[in-house]
LUMDOBA-985475 format. One line per 5 residues: their letters; for each residue x, y, z of C-alpha. Coordinates in Angstrom, 2 decimals, always signed. Example, Ala and Ser with C-alpha at 12.3 -4.5 7.8 and 13.67 -1.06 7.14 Angstrom:
2
as	+12.30/-4.50/+7.80 ~ +13.67/-1.06/+7.14 $
This chain:
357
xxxxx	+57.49/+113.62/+102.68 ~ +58.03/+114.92/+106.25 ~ +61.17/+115.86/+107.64 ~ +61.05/+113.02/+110.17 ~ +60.34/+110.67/+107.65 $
xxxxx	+63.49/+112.18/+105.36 ~ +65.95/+112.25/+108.62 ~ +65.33/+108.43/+108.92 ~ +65.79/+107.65/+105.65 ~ +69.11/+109.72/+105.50 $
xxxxx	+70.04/+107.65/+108.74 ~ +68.81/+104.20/+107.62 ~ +71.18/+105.29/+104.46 ~ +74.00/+106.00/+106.35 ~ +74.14/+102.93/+108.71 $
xxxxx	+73.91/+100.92/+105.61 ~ +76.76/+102.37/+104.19 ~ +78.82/+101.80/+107.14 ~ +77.79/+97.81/+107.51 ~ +78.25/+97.47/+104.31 $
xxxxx	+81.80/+98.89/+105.02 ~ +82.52/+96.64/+107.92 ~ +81.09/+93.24/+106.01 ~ +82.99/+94.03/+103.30 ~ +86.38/+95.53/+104.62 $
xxxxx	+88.08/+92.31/+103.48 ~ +87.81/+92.95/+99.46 ~ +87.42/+96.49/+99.09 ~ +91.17/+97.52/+99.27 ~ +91.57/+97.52/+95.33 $
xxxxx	+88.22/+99.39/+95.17 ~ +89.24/+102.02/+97.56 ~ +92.69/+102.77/+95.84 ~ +91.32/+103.00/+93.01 ~ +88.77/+105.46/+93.59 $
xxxxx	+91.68/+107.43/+95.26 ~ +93.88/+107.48/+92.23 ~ +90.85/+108.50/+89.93 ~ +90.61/+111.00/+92.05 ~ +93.66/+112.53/+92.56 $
xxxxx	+94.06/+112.37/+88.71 ~ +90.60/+113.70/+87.58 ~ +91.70/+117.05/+87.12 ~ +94.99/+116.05/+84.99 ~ +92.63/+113.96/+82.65 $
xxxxx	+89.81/+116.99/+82.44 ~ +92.92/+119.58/+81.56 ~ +93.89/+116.80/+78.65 ~ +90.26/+116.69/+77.45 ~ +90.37/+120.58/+77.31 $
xxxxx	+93.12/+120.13/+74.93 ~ +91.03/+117.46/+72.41 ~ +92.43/+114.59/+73.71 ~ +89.51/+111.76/+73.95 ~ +88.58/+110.91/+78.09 $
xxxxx	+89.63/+107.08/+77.85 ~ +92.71/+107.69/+75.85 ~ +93.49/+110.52/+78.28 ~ +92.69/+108.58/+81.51 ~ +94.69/+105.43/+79.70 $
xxxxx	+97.81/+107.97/+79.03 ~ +97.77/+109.64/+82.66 ~ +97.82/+105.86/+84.71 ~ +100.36/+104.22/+82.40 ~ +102.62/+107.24/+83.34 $
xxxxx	+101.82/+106.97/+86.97 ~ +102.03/+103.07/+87.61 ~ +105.24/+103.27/+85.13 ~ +106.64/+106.29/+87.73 ~ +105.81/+103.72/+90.62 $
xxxxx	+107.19/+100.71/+89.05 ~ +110.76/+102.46/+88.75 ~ +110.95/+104.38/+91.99 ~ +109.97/+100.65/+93.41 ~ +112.97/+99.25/+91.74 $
xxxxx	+115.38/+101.70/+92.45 ~ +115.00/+101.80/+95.87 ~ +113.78/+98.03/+96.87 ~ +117.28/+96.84/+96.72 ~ +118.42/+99.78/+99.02 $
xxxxx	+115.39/+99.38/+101.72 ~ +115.95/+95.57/+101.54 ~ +119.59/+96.00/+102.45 ~ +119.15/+98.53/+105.00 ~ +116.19/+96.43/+106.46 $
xxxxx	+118.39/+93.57/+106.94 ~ +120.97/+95.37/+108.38 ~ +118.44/+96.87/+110.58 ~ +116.85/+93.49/+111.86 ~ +120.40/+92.26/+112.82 $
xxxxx	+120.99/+95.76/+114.33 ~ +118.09/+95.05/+116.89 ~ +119.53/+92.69/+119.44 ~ +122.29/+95.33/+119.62 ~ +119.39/+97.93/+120.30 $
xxxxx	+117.68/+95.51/+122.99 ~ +121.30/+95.18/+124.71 ~ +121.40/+98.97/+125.18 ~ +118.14/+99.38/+126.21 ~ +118.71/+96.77/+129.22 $
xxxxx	+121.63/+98.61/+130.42 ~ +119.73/+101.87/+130.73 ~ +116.93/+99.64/+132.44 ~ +119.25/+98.15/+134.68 ~ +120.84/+101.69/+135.40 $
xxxxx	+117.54/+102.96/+136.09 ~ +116.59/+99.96/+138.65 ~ +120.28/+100.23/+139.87 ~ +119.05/+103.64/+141.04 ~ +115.37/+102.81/+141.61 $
xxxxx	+116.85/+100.09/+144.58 ~ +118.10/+102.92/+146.60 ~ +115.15/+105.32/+146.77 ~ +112.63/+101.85/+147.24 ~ +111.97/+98.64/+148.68 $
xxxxx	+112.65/+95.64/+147.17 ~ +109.36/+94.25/+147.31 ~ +107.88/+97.42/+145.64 ~ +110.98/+97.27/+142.95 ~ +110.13/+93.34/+141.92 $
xxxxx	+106.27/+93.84/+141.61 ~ +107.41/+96.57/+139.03 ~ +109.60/+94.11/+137.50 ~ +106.90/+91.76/+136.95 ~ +104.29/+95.10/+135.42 $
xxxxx	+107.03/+95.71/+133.06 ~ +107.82/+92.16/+131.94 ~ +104.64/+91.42/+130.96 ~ +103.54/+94.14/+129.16 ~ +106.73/+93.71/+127.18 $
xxxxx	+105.56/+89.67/+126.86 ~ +102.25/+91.41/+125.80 ~ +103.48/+93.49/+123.25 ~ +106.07/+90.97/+122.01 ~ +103.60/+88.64/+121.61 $
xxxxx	+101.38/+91.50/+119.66 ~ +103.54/+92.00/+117.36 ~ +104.26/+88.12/+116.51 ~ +100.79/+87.20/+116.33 ~ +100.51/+90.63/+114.02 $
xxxxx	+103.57/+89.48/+111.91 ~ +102.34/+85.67/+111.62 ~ +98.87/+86.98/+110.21 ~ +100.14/+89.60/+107.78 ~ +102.99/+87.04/+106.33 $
xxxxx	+100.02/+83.43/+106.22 ~ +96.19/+85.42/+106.09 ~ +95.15/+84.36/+102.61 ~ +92.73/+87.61/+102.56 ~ +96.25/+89.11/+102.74 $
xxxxx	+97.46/+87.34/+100.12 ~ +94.82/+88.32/+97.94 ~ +94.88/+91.82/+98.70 ~ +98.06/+92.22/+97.53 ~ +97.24/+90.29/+93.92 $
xxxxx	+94.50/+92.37/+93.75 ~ +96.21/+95.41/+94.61 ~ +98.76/+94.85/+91.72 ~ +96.29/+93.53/+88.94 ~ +92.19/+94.68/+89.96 $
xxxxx	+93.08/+98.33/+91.23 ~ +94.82/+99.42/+87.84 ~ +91.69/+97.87/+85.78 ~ +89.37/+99.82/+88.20 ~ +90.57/+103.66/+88.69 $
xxxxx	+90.97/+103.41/+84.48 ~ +87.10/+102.48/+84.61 ~ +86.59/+105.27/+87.55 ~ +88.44/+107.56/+85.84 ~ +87.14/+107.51/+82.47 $
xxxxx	+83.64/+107.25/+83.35 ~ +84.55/+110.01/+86.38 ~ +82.15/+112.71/+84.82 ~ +79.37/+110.76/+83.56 ~ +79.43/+108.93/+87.03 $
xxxxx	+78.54/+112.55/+88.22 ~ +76.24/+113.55/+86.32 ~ +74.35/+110.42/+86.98 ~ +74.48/+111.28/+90.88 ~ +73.36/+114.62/+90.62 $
xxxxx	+70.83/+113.36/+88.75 ~ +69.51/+111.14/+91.56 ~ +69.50/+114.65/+94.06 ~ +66.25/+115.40/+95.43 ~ +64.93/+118.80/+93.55 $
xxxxx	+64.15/+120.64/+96.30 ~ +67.51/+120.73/+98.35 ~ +70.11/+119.92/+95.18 ~ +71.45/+123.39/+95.29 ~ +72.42/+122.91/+98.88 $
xxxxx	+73.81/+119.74/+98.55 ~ +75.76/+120.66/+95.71 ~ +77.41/+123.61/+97.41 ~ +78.33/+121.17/+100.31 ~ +79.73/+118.72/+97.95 $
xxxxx	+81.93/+121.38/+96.79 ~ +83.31/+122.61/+100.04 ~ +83.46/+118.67/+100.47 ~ +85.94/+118.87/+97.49 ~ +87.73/+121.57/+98.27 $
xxxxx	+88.68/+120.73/+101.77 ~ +89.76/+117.29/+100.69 ~ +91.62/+117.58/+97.61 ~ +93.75/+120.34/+99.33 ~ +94.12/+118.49/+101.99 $
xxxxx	+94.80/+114.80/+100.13 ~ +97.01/+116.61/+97.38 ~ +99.09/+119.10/+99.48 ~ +99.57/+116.79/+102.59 ~ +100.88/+114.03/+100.20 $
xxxxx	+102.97/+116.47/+98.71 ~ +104.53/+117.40/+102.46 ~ +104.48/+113.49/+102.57 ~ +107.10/+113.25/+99.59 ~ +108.86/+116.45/+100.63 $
xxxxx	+109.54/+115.25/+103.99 ~ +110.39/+111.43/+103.24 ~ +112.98/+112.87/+100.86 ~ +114.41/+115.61/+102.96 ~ +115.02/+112.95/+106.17 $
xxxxx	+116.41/+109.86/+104.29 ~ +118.92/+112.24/+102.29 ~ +119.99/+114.44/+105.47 ~ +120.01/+111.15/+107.77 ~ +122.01/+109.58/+104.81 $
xxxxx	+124.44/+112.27/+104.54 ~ +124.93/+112.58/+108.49 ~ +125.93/+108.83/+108.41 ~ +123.21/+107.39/+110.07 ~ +122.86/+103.54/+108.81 $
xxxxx	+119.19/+103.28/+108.40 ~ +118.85/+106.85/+107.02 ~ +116.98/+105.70/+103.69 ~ +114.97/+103.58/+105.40 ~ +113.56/+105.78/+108.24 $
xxxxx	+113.38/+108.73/+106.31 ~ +111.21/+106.61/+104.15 ~ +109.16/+105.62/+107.21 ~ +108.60/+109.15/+107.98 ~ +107.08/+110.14/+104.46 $
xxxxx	+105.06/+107.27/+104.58 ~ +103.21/+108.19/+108.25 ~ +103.75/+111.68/+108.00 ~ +99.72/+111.66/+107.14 ~ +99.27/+111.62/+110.59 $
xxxxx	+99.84/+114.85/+111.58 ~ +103.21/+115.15/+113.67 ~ +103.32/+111.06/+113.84 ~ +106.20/+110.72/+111.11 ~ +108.51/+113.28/+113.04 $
xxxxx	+108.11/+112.49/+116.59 ~ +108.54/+108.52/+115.83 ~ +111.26/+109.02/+113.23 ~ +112.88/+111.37/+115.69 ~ +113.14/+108.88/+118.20 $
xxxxx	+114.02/+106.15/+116.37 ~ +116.58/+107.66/+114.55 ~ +118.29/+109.53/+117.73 ~ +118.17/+105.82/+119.33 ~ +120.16/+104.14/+116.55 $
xxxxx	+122.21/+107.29/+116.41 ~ +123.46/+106.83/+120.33 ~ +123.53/+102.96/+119.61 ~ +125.66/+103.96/+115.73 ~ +128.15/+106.43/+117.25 $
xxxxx	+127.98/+106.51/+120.85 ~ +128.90/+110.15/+121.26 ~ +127.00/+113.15/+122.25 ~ +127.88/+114.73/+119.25 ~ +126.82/+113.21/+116.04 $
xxxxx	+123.30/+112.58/+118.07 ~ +122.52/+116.19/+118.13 ~ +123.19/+116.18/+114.67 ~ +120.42/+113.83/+114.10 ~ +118.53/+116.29/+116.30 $
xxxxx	+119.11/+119.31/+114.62 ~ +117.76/+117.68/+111.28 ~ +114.67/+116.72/+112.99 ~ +114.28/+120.24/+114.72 ~ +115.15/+121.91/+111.37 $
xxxxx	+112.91/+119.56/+109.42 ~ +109.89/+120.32/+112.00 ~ +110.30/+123.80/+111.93 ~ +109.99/+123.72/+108.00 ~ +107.33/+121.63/+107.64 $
xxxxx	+105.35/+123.58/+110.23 ~ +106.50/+127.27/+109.26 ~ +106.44/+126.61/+105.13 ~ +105.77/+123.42/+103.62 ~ +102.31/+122.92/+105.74 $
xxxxx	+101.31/+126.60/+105.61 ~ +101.78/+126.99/+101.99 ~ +100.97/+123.50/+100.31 ~ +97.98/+122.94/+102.79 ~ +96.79/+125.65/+103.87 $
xxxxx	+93.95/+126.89/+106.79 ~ +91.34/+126.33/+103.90 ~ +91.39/+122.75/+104.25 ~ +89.51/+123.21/+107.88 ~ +90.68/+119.67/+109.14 $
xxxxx	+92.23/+119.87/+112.66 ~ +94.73/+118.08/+113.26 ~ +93.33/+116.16/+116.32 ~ +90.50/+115.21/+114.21 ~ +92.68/+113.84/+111.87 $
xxxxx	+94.27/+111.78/+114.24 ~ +90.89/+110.74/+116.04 ~ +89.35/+109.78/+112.28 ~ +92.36/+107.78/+111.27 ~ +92.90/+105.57/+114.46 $
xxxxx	+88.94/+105.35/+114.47 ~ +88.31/+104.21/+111.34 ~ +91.49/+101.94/+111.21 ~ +90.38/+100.12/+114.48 ~ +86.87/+99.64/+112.84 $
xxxxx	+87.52/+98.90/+109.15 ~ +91.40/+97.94/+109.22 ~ +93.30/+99.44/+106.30 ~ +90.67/+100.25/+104.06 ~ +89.29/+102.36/+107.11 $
xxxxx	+92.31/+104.35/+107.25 ~ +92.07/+104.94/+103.85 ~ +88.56/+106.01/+104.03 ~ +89.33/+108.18/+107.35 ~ +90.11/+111.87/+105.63 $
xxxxx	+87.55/+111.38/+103.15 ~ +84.75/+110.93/+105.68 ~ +86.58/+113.08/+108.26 ~ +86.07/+115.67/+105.43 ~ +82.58/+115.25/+104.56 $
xxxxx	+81.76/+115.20/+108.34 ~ +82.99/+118.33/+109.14 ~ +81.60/+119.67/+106.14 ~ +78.21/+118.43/+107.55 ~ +78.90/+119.76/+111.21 $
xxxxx	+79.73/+122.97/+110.00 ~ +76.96/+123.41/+107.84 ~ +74.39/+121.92/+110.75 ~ +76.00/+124.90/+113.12 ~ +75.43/+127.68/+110.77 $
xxxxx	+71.99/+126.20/+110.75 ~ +71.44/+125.84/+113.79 ~ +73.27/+129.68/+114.91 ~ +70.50/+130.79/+112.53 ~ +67.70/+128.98/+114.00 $
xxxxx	+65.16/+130.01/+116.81 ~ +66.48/+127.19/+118.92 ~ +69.98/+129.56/+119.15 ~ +68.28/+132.58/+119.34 ~ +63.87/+132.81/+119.90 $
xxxxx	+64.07/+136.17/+119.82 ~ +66.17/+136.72/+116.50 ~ +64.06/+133.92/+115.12 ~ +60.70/+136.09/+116.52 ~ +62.01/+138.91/+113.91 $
xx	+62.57/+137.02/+110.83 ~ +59.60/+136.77/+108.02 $
């Protein structure tokens, strides 16, 4: 077989994976999570097996415990979110009212430095990109709280995913084996060692960036708590939640919380408070929880994070962003590897190429 001919089948394999992907975005969600958790938990299970345990009893042990961890974390803090939320919802007209006296500060000023004509047409800009996002956000709201495939997503999140990362997981090395089986001869070695770096870069990357996920969400709704902040529990929730997105969870949370703060207390003092937790928080995360629990092994930038995760979630919806690092991760794996090649190649260097055997 040519090269030609094994670059288009390569291709013609990859754009089937990815249509596949976008017909099927709708019913994959339970499929997707549970691949994740058999993931994250493979290496638990293989330490049990080490120890005699049997693989299904192990795998059977290992997500009991987890969805059992889940289950009571969800039911000791439901009650509290709900509250807060609550409070929260009837704590946004309040928030709107403050917002339209800085706006009609700002226009108060804004009349003397233009004309009026100049000052209404911006009137108009702003009022309907509000209506437009308004309107956004209702449609968004109507389709998450009637869309049957929503609906179903969620039954099948609580009863198919379980049923599937147990099968995943139990089967996890023989599922391997049979892939590497399927390898063609001649390149398997490489491929292998690509998988690996694959591996590497995205279980430190999955595992210690949810860890700074849990650190963080519990750090912000304690300290937000303790300063006296109403919503603290449920923003600092927020913020582990998004905190995958590199910097997202602290800038939004940030702003958010210093709004409510100005809105809660309406002194200068208890919102630089709120600021100082942030600033201290950020400065943590980026000088010791993100340096030592992720590490510059990982090799994802940050920006390609970002791009990955708002590309994948605009193609694929919510099973895209859950797809996003993986991929992002095998990508760069793949870029990397087709530079080295490349940097070694006559078409970087004829004359280096000229001297090799």
């Amino acid at each position: 077989m040519s090269t030609r001919t094994q670059a288009l089948f390569w291709l013609l394999l990859v754009a089937f994976f990815f249509l596949a992907l976008w017909t099927l975005a709708d019913i994959l969600l339970p499929f997707v999570a549970g691949l994740a958790i058999a993931y994250l938990f493979d290496p638990l299970v293989d330490r049990l097996q080490e120890h005699k345990i049997p693989r299904g009893i192990a795998s059977f042990v290992v997500l009991v415990l987890f969805f059992l961890v889940a289950v009571l974390v969800l039911l000791l803090l439901l009650p509290l979110l709900q509250a807060q939320i609550s409070e929260l919802a009837r704590t946004v007209p309040r928030f709107v009212e403050m917002a339209q006296r800085i706006l009609d500060h700002l226009i108060a000023v804004a009349e003397e430095y233009t004309t009026p004509e100049v000052l209404q047409r911006a009137r108009e800009a702003v009022g309907a990109r509000i209506g437009d996002v308004v309107g956004w956000f209702a449609r968004l709201l109507q389709t998450v709280l009637t869309s049957s495939v929503a609906f179903f997503n969620v039954l099948s999140l609580v009863f198919i995913t379980p049923v599937v990362a147990f099968f995943l997981l139990r089967d996890w090395d023989r599922m391997l084996a049979r892939i590497d089986s399927w390898l063609p001869r001649r390149h398997a070695p490489v491929i292998r060692a690509q998988a690996a770096k694959v591996d590497e870069t995205l279980s430190g990357f999955v595992r210690g960036q949810g860890t700074v996920c849990l650190l963080l969400g519990a750090f912000y709704a304690i300290a937000l708590a303790l300063a006296g902040l109403d919503f603290g529990l449920v923003i600092g929730v927020f913020i582990g939640l998004i905190s995958f997105v590199p910097f997202a969870g602290t800038m939004i949370g940030a702003m958010l919380s210093i709004g409510l703060a100005a809105l809660q207390f309406g002194d200068w003092m208890h919102v630089l408070v709120i600021a100082g937790i942030f600033v201290f928080g950020q400065a943590v995360e980026g000088n010791v929880l993100t340096p030592k629990l992720v590490g510059d092994r990982v090799n994802l930038h940050p920006v390609w994070v970002i791009f990955a995760l708002l590309a994948f979630g605009s193609l694929f919806g919510f099973v895209g962003v859950l797809l996003a690092v993986p991929i992002a991760a095998i990508l760069g794996v793949l870029v990397r590897f087709a530079l080295e090649r490349y940097l070694a190649s006559p078409l970087y260097d004829p004359k280096d190429g000229a001297t090799r055997p």
